[in-house]
MARKOL-656248 format. One line per 3 residues: number of its first residue (from 1); their letters; for each residue x, y, z of N, C-alpha, C. Coordinates in Angstrom, 1 decimal, m for minus. Each point is the difference from the previous one (the first is absolute). Example, Ala and Ser with C-alpha at 12.3 -4.5 7.8 and 13.67 -1.06 7.14 Angstrom:
! MARKOL-656248
1 = AS = 13.2,m5.7,7.8,m0.9,1.2,0.0,0.9,1.2,0.0; m0.4,1.1,m0.7,0.9,1.1,0.0,m0.8,1.1,0.8
This chain:
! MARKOL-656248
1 = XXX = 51.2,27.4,7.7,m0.1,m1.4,m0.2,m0.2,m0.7,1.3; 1.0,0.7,1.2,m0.6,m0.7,1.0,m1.5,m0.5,0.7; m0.5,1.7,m0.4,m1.4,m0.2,0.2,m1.1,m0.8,m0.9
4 = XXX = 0.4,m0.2,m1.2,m0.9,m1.0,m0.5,m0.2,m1.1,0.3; 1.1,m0.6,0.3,0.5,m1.6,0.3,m1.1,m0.4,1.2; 0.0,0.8,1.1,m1.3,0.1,1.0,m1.2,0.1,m0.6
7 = XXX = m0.2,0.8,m0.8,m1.4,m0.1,m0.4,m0.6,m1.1,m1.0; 1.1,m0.6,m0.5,m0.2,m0.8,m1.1,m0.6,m1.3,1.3; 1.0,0.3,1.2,0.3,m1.4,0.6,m2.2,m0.6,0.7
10 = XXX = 0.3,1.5,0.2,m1.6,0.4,0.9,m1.3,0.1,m1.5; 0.2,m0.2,m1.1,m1.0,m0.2,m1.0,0.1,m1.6,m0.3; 1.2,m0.8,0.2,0.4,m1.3,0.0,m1.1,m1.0,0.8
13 = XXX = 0.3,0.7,1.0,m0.3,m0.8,1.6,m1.6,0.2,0.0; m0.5,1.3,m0.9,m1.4,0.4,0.1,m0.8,m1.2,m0.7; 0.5,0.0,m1.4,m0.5,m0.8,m1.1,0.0,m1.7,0.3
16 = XXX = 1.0,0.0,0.5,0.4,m1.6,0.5,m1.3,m0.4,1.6; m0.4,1.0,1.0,m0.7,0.0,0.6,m1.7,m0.3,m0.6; 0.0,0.9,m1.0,m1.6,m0.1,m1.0,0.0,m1.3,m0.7
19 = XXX = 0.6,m0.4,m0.5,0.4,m1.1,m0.9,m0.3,m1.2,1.1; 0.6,m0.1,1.5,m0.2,m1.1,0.5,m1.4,0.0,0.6; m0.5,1.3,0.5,m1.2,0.0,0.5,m1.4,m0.9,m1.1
22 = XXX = 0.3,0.8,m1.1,m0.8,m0.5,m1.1,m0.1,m1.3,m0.4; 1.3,m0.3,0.2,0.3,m1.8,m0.7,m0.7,m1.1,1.8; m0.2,1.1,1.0,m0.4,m1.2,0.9,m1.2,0.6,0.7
25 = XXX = m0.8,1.0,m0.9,m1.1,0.3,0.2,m0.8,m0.3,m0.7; m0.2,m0.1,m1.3,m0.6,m0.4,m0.8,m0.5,m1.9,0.2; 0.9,m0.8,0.3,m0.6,m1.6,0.4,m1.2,0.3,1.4
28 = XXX = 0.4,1.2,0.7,m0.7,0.0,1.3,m1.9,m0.1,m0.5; m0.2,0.8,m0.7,m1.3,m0.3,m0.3,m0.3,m1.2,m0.8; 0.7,m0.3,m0.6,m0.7,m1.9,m0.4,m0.1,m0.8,0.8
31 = XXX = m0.7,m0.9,m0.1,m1.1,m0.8,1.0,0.7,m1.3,m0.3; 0.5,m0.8,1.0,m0.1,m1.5,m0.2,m0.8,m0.9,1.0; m0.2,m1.4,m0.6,m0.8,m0.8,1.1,0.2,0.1,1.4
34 = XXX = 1.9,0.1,0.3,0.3,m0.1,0.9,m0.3,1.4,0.9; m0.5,1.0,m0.4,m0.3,1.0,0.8,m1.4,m0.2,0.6; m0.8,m0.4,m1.0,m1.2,m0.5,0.6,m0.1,m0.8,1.2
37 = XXX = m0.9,0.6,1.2,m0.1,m0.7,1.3,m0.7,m1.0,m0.2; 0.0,m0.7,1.3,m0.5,m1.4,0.0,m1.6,0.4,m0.2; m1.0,m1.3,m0.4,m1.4,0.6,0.1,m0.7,m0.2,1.2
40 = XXX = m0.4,1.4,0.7,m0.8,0.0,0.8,m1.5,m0.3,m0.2; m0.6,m0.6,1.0,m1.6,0.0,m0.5,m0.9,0.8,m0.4; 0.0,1.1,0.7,m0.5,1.5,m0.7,0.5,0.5,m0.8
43 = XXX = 0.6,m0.2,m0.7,0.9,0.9,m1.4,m0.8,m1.0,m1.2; m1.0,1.1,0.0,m0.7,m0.3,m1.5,0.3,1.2,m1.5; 0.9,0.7,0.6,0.5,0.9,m1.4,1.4,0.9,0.7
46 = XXX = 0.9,m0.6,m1.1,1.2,0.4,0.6,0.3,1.3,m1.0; m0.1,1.0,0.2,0.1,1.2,m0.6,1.6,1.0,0.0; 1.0,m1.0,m0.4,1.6,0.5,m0.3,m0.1,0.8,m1.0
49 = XXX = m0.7,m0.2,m0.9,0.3,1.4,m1.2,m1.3,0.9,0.4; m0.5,0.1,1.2,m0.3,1.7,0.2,m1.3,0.4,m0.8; m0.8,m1.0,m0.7,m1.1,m0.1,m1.1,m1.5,0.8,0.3
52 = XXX = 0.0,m0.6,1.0,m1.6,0.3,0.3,m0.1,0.7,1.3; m1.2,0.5,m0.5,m0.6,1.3,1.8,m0.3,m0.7,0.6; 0.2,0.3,1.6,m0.4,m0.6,1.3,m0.9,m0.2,m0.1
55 = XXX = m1.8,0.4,m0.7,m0.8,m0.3,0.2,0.0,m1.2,m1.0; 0.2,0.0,m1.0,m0.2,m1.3,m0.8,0.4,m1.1,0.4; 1.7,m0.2,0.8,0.4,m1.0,0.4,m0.5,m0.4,1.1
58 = XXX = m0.6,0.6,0.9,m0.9,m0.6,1.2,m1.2,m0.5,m0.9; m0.6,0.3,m0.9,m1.1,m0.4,m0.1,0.1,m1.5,m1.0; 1.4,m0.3,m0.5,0.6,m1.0,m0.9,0.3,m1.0,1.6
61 = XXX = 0.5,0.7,0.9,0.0,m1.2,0.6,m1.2,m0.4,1.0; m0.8,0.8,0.2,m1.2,m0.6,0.5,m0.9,m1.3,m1.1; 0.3,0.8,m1.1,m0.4,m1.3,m1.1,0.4,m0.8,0.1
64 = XXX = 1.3,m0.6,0.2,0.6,m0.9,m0.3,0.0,m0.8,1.7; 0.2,0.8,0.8,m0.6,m0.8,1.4,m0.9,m0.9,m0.2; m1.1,0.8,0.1,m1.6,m0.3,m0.1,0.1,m1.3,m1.0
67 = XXX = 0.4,m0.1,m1.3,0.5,m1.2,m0.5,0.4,m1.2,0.7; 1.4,0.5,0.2,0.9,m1.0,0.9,m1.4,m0.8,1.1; m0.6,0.8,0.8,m0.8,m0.1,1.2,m0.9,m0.8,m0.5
70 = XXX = m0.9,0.3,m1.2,m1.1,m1.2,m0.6,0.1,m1.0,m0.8; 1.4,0.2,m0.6,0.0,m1.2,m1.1,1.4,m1.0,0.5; 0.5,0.9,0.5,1.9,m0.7,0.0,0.8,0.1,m1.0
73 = XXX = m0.3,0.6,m1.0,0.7,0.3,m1.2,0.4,2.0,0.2; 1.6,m0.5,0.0,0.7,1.0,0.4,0.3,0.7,m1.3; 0.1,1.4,m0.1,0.7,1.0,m1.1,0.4,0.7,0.7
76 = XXX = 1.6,0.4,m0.7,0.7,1.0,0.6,0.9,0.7,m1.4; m0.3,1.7,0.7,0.8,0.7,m1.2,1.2,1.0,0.4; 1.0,m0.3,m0.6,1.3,0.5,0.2,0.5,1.0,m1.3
79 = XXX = 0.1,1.4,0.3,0.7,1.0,m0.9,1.8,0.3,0.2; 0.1,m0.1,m0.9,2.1,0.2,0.0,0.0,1.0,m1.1; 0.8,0.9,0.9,0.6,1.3,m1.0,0.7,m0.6,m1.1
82 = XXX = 0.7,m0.9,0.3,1.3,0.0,m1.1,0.6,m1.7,0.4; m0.2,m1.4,m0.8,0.8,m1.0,0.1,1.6,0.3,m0.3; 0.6,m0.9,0.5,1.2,m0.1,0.5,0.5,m0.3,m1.7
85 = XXX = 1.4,m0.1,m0.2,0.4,0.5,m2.0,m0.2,m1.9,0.0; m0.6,0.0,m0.9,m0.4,m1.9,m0.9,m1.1,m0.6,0.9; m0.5,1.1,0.5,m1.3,m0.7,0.6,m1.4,0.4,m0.6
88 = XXX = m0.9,m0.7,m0.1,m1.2,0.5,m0.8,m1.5,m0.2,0.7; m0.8,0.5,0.0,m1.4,0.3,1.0,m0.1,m1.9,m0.2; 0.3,m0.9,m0.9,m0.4,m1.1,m0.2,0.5,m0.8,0.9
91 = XXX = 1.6,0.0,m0.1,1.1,m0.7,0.8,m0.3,0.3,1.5; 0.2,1.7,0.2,m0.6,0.3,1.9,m1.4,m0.8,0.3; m0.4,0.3,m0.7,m1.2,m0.9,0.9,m0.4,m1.1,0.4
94 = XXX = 0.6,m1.1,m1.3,0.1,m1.1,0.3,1.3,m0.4,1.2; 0.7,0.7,0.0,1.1,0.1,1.6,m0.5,0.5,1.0; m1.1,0.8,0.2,m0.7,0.7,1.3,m0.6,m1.5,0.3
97 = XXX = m0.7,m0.3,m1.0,m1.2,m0.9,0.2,0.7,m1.1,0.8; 1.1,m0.5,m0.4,0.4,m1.0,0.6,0.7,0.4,0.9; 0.5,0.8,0.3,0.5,0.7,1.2,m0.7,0.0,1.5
100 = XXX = m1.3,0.6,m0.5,m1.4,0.1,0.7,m0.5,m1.2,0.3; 0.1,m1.1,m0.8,m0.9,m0.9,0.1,0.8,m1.0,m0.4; 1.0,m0.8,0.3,0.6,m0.7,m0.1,0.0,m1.5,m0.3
103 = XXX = m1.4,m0.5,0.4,m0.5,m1.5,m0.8,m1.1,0.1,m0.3; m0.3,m1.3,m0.5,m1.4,m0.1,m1.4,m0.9,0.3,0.9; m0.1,m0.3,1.6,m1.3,m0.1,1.1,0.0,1.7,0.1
106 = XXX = 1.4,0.7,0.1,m0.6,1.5,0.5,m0.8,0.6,m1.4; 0.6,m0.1,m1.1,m0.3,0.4,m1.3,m1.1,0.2,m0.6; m1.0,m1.7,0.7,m0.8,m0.3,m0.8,m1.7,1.4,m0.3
109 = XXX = 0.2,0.4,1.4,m1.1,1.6,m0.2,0.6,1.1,0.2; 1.0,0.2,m0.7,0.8,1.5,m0.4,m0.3,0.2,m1.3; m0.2,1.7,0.1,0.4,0.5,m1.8,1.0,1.6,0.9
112 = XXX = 0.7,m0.2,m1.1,1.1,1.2,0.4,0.0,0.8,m1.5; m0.3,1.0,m0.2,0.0,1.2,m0.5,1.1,0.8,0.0; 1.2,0.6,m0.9,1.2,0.7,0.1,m0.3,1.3,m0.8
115 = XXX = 0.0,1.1,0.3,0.3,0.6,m1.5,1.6,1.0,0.4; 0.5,0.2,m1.0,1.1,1.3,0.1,m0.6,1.0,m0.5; 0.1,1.1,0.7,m0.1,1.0,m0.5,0.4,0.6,m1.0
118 = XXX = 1.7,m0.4,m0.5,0.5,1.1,m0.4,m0.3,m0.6,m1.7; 0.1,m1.2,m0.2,m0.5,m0.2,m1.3,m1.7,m0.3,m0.2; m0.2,m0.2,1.3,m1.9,m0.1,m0.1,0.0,m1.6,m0.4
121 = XXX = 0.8,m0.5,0.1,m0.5,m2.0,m0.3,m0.3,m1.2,1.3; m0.4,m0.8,m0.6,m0.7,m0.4,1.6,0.9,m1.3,m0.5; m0.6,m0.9,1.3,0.4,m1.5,0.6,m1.4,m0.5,0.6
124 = XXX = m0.3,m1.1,m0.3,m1.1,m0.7,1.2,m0.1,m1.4,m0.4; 0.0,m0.4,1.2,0.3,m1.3,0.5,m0.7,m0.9,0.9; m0.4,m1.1,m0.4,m1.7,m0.6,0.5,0.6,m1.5,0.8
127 = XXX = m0.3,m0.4,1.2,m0.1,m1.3,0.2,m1.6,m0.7,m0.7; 0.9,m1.8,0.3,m1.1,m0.9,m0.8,m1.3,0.0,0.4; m0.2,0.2,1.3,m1.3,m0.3,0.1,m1.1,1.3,m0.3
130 = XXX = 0.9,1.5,m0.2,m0.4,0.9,0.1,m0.8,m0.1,m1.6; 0.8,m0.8,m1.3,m0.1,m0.5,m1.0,m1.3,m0.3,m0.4; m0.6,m0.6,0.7,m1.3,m0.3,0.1,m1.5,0.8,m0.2
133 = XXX = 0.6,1.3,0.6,m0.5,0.7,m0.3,0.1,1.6,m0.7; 1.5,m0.1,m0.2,0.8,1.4,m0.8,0.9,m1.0,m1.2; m0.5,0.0,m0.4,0.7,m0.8,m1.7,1.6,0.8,m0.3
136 = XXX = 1.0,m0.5,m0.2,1.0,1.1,m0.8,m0.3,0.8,m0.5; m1.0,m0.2,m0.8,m0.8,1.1,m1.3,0.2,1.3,0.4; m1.8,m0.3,1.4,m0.3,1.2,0.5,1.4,0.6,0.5
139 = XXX = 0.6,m1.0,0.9,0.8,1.0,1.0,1.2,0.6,m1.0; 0.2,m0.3,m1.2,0.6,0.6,m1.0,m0.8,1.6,m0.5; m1.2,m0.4,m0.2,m0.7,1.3,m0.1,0.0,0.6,0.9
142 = XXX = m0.2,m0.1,1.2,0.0,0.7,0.8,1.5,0.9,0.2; 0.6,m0.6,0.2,1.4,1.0,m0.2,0.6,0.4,m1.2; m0.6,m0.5,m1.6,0.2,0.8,m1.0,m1.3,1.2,m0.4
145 = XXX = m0.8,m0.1,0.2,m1.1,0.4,m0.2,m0.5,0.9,0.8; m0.9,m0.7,1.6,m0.4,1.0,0.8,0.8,0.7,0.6; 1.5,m0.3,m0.1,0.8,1.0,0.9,0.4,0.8,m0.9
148 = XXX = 0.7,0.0,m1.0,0.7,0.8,m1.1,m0.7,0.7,m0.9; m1.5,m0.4,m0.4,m0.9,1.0,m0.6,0.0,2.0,0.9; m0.1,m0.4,1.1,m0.4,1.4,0.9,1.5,0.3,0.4
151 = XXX = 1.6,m0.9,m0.2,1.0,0.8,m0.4,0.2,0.5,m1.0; m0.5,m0.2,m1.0,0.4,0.3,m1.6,m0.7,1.3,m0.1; m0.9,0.4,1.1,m1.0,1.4,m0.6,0.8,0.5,1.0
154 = XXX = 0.5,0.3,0.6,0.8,0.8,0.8,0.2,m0.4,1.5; 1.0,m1.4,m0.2,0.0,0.2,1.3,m0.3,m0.6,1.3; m1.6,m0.3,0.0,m0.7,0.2,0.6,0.0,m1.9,1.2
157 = XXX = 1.1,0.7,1.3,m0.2,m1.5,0.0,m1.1,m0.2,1.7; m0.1,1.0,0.6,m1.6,m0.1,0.5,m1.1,m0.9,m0.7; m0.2,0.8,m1.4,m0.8,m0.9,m0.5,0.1,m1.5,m0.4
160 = XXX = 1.4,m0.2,m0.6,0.6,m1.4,m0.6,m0.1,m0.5,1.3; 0.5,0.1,1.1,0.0,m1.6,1.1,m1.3,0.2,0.1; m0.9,1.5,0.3,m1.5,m0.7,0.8,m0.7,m1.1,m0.8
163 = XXX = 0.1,0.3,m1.2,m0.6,m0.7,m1.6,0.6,m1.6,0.2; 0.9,m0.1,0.4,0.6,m1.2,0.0,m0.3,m0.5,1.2; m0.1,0.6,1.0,m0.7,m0.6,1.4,m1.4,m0.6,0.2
166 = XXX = m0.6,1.1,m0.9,m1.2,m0.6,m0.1,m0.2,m0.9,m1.0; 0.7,m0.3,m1.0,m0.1,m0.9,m1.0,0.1,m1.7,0.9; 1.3,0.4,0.6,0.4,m1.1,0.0,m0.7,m0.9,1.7
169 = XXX = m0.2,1.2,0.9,m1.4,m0.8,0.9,m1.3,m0.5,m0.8; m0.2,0.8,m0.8,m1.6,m1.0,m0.9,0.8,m0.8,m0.2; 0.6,m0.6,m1.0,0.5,m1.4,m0.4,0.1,m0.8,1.3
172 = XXX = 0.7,0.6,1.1,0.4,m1.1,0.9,m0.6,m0.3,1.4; m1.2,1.0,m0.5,m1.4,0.1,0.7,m1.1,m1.8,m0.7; 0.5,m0.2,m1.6,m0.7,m1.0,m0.4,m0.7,1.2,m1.0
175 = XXX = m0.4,0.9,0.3,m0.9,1.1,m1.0,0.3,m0.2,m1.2; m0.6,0.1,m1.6,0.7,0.5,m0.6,0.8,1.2,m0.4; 0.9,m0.6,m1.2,1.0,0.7,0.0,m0.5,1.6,m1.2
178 = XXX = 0.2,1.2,0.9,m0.6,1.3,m0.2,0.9,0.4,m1.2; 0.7,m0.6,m0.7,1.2,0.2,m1.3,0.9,0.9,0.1; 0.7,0.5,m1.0,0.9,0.9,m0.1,m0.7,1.3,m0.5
181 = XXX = 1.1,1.5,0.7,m1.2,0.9,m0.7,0.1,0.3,m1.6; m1.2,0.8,0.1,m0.4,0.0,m1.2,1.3,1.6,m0.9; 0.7,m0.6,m1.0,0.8,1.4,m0.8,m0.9,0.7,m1.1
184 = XXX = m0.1,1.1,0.7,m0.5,0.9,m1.3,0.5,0.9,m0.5; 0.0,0.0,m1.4,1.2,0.6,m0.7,m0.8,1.3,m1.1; 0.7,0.7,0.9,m0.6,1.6,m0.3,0.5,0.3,m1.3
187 = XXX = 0.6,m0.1,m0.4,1.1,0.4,m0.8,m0.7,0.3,m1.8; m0.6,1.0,m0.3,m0.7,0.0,m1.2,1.1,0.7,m1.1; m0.7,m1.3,m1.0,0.4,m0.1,m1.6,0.1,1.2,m0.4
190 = XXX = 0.8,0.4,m0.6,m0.8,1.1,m1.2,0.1,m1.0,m1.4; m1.3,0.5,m0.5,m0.6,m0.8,m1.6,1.0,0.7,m1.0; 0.7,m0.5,m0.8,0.6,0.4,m0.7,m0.2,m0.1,m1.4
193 = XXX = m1.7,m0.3,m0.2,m0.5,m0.1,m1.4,m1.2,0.2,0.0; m0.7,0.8,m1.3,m1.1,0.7,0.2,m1.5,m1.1,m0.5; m1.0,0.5,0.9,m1.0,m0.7,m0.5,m0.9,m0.1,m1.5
196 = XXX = m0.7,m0.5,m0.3,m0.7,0.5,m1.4,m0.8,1.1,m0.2; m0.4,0.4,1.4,m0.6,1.3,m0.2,0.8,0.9,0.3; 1.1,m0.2,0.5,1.0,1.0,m0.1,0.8,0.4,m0.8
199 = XXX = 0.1,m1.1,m1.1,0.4,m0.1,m1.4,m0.7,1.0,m1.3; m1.3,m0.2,0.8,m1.4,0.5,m1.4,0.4,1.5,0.1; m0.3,0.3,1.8,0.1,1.3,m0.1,1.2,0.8,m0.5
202 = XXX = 1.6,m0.5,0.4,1.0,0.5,m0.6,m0.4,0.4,m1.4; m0.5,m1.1,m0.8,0.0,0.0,m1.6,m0.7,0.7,m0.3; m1.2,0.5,0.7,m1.2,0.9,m0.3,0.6,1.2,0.3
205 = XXX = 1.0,0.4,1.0,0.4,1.4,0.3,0.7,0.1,m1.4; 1.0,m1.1,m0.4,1.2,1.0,m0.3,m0.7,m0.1,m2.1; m1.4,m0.5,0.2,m0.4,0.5,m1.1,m0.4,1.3,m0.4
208 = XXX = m1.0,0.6,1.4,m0.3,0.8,0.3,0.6,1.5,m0.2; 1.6,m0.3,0.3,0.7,0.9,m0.1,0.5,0.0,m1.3; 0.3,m0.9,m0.6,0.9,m0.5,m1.5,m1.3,1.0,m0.9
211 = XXX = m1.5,0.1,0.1,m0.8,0.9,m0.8,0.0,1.3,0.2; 0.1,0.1,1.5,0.2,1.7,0.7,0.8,0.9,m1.1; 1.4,m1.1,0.0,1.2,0.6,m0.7,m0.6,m0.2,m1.4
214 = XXX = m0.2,m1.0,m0.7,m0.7,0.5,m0.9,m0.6,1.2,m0.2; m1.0,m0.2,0.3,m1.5,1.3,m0.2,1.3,1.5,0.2; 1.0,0.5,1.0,0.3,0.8,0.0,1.2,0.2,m1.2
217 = XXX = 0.9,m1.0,0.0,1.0,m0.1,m1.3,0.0,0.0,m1.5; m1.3,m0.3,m0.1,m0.4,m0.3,m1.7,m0.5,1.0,m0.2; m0.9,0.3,0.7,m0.1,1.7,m0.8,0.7,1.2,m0.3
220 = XXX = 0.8,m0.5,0.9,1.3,1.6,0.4,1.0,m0.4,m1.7; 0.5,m1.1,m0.2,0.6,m0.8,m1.1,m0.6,0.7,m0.9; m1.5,m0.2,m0.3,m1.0,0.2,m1.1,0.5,1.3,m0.2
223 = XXX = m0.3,1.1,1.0,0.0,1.2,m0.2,1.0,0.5,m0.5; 1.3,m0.5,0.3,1.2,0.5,m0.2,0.4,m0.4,m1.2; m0.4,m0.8,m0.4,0.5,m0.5,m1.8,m1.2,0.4,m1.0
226 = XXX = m0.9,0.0,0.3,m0.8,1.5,m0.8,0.1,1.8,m0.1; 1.0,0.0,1.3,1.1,0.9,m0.1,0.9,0.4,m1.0; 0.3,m1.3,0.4,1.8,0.3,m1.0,m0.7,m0.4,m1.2
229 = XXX = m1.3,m0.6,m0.7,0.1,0.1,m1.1,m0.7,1.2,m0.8; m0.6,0.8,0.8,m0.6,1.7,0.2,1.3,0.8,m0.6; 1.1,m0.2,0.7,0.7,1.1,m0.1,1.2,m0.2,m1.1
């Protein structure tokens, strides 16, 4: 007995150890506004959830420079592993945004792009004068549409920001607007009802055979009851 009481005490102390680690590990990975740094001028894609390859994200932000540099209409895109518990890709963004950009004058040529990774849903968020030329609409498509079509096939968020990068410099290039992509849905029917000539022929086989059995049955019948009346 004495020796259990120790071991019990050292499986106590173990469990109670796991239990706290987990209860103050688990918040460590969710993202709140407040962890977000201030915005620097070069930070055209803030990449916290780990999403895309080095080469894509250099080439997302040379896009979005080159923008900045010829039009003045700024885009910026930010990935989060995981929001903070009651926060939603909708809510963060509109808090980055104003975080970032804190009156109507900084606002007016921002679009801010959010997605989480871990449920795949976005946030995006436009100043007025940006309005002018990115409608709610589009910039609604653009982060339901061009970004979540090429998550929904696997994934794929290289493709989802480039698609949205380039979407959204045409529009605010003045270009028009190159749409949402196009869904093609693989996904084949099976016909679960037969044609008319698929009908004929059934009827024509199972006549076919209904005589077979004839022609062999009736005569064997015949034979056998001029049989039994022989004998």
């Amino acid at each position: 007995m004495r020796r259990l009481f120790p071991r019990l005490g050292k499986w106590l102390l173990a469990a109670i150890m796991v239990l706290t680690v987990q209860l103050f590990s688990a918040p460590a990975h969710a993202t709140g506004v407040y962890e977000i740094p201030p915005l620097a001028p070069e930070t055209w894609v803030l990449d916290k959830g780990e999403a895309l390859s080095r080469l894509s994200k250099n080439q997302i932000v040379n896009t979005l420079a080159n923008l900045a540099q010829t039009t003045g209409n700024e885009v910026r895109f930010v990935t989060i592993r995981r929001f903070d518990y009651g926060e939603t890709a909708e809510t963060f963004t509109n808090k980055l945004f104003e975080k970032w950009f804190p009156t109507p004058e900084a606002q007016a040529n921002q679009t801010l792009l959010v997605i989480d990774t871990l449920t795949n849903t976005t946030g995006i968020r436009t100043g007025e004068k940006v309005k002018t030329l990115l409608s709610d609409e589009i910039a609604q498509s653009v982060a339901q549409e061009t970004v979540l079509v090429p998550l929904r096939d696997g994934d794929k968020y290289n493709q989802a920001l480039t698609d949205a990068s380039d979407r959204l410099v045409a529009v605010l290039s003045g270009k028009p607007d190159p749409g949402a992509p196009v869904v093609v849905d693989n996904v084949s029917v099976a016909r679960t009802y037969k044609t008319a000539e698929e009908t004929d022929q059934g009827s024509a086989t199972v006549w076919v055979i209904g005589l077979l059995i004839a022609a062999t049955v009736i005569p064997m019948v015949t034979y056998f009851f001029y049989q039994g009346l022989g004998s």
